[in-house]
C-alpha positions as CSV (number, residue, x, y, z in Angstrom):
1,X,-9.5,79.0,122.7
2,X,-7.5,79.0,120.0
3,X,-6.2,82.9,118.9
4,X,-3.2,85.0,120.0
5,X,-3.2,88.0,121.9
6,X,-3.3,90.1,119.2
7,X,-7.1,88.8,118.5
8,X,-8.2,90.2,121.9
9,X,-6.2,93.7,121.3
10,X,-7.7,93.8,118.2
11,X,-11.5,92.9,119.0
12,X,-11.9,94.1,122.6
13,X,-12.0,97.4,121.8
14,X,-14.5,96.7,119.1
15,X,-16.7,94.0,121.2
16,X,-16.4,97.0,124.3
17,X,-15.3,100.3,123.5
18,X,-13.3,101.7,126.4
19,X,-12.0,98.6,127.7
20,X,-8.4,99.3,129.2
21,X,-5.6,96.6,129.5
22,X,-3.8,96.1,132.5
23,X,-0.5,94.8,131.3
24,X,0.8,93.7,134.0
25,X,-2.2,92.1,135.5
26,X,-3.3,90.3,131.7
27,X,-6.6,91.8,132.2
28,X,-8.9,93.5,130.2
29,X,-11.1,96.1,132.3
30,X,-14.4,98.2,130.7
31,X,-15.0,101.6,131.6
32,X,-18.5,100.8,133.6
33,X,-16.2,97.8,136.1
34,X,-18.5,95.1,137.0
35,X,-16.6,92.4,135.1
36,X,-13.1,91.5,134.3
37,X,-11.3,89.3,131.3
38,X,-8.1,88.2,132.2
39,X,-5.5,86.2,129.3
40,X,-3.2,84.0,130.5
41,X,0.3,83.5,128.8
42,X,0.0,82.5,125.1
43,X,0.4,78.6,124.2
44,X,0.9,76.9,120.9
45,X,-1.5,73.8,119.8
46,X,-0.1,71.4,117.4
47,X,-2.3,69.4,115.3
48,X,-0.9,67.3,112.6
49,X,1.8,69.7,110.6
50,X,-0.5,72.5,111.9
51,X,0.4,75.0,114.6
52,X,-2.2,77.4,116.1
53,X,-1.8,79.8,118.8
54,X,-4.2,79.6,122.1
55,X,-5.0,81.9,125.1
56,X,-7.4,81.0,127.7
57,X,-9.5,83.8,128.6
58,X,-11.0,83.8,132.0
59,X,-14.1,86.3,133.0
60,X,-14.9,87.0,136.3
61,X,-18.4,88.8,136.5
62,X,-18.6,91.1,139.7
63,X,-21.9,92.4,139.3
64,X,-22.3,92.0,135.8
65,X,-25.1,90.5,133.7
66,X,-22.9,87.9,132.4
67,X,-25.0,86.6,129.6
68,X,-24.9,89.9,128.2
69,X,-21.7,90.1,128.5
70,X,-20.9,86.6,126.9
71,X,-23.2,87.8,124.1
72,X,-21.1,90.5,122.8
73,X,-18.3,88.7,123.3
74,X,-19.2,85.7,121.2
75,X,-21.2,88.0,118.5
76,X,-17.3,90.2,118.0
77,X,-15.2,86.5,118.4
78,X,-17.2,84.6,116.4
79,X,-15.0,82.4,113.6
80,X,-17.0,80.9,110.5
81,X,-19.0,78.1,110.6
82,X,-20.4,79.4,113.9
């Protein structure tokens, strides 16, 4: 997806209040468990004369109701035009 790490530092704590990060795993961890969002290492897509950053972020849903989950995530990530 196209934001910088900074995005998910910013909104996960807003999107899931209590979420810790795991720096040296990449992983963002919510107080209940059941699920997990990991980042990988930032990237840079170039269109045109345009640069914009990317992450991928991958969940991994142990036990978690994952549409809920994906919900709140897109309802705090949402960009316009969505």
């Amino acid at each position: 997806m196209t934001g910088s790490e900074a995005d998910f530092h910013r909104l996960m704590p807003l999107a899931f209040p209590g979420v810790a990060w795991d720096a040296a795993r990449r992983r963002f961890t919510p107080q209940e468990g059941g699920w997990w969002l990991e980042l990988s290492q930032p990237g840079r897509l170039e269109v045109a004369n345009v640069g914009l950053p990317t992450i991928t972020a991958t969940f991994d849903f142990a036990g978690a109701d994952a549409a809920a989950v994906l919900a709140r995530f897109h309802r705090y990530f949402q960009r316009g035009g969505g």
